[in-house]
C-alpha positions as CSV (number, residue, x, y, z in Angstrom):
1,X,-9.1,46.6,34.7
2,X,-7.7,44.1,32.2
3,X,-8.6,45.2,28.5
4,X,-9.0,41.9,26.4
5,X,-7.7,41.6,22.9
6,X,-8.2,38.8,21.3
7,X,-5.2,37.9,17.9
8,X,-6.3,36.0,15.1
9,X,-5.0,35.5,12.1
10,X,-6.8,37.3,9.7
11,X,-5.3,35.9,6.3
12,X,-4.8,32.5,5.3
13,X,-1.7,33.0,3.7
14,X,1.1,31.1,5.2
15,X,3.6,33.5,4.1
16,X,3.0,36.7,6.8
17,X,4.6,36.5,10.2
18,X,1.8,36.1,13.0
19,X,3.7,38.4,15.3
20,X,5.3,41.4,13.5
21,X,3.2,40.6,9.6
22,X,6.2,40.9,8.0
23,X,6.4,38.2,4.6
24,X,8.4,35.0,5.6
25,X,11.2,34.9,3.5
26,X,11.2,30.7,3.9
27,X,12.9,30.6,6.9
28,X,10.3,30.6,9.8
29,X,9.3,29.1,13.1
30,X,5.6,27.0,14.0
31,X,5.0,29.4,16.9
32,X,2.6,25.9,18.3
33,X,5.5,23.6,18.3
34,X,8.9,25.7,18.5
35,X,10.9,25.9,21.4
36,X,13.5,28.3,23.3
37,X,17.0,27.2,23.2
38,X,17.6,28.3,26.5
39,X,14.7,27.6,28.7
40,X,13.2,25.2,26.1
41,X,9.5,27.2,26.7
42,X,7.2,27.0,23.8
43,X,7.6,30.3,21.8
44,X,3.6,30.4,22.2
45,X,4.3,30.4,25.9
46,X,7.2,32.8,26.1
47,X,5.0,35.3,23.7
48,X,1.9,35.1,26.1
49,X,4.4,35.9,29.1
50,X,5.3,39.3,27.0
51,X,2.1,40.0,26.7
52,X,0.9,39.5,30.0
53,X,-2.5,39.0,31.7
54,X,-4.2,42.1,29.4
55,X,-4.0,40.3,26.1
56,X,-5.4,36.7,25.1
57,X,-3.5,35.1,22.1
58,X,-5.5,33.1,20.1
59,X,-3.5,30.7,17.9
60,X,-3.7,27.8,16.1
61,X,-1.3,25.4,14.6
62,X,-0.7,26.8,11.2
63,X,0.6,30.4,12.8
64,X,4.3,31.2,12.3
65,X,7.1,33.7,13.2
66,X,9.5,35.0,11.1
67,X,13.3,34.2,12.8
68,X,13.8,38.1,13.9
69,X,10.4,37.3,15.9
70,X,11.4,33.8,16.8
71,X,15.0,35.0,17.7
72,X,13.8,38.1,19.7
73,X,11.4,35.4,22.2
74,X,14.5,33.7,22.5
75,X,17.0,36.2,23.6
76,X,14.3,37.2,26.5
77,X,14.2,33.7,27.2
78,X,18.0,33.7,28.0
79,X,17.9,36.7,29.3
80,X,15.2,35.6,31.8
81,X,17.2,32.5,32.5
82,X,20.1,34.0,33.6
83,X,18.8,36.3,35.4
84,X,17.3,32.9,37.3
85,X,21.2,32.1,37.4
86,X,22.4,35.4,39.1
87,X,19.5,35.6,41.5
88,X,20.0,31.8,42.7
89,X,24.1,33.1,43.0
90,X,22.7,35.8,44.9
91,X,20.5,34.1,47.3
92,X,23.3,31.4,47.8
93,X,25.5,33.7,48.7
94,X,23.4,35.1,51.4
95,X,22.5,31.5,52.7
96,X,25.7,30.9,53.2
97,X,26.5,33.9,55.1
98,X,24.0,33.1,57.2
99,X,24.1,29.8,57.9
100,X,20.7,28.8,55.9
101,X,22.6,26.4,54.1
């Protein structure tokens, strides 16, 4: 059973983070058009992988993220790239061992 919640921006203020509410303080990210450093994902993209298949995110191009937000999508994009890393050492490792090289 997937329970469907659908975020919009209720305010048209510019100033209010679109994931955690808080005020922007000037320094914040277009969630539409941003990117991870690591993996170079669109924060968009990276958020609705958080979220999973139980929540649709509805946002448009004027939606932002404070850099807390912004910097939080990015460390689990790093994080999720290297664990990529290890798991590609791992399975090399093994290939080699076994001759599936």
């Amino acid at each position: 059973i997937y329970i469907y919640i659908y975020i919009r921006k209720v305010s048209d203020k510019m100033g209010l983070c679109f994931v955690c509410n808080e005020e922007l303080d000037g320094q914040y990210v277009r969630l539409a058009t941003a990117r991870t450093s690591y993996g170079k994902e669109l924060l968009l993209e990276k958020m609705a992988g958080v979220l999973g298949e139980e929540f649709v995110v509805i946002v448009n191009n004027d939606d932002l993220a404070c850099n807390n937000c912004a910097s939080q999508l990015d460390q689990i994009d790093k994080l999720e790239v290297d664990l990529k890393l290890v798991k590609n050492a791992m399975l090399s490792c093994i290939r080699k061992k076994y001759g599936l090289v």
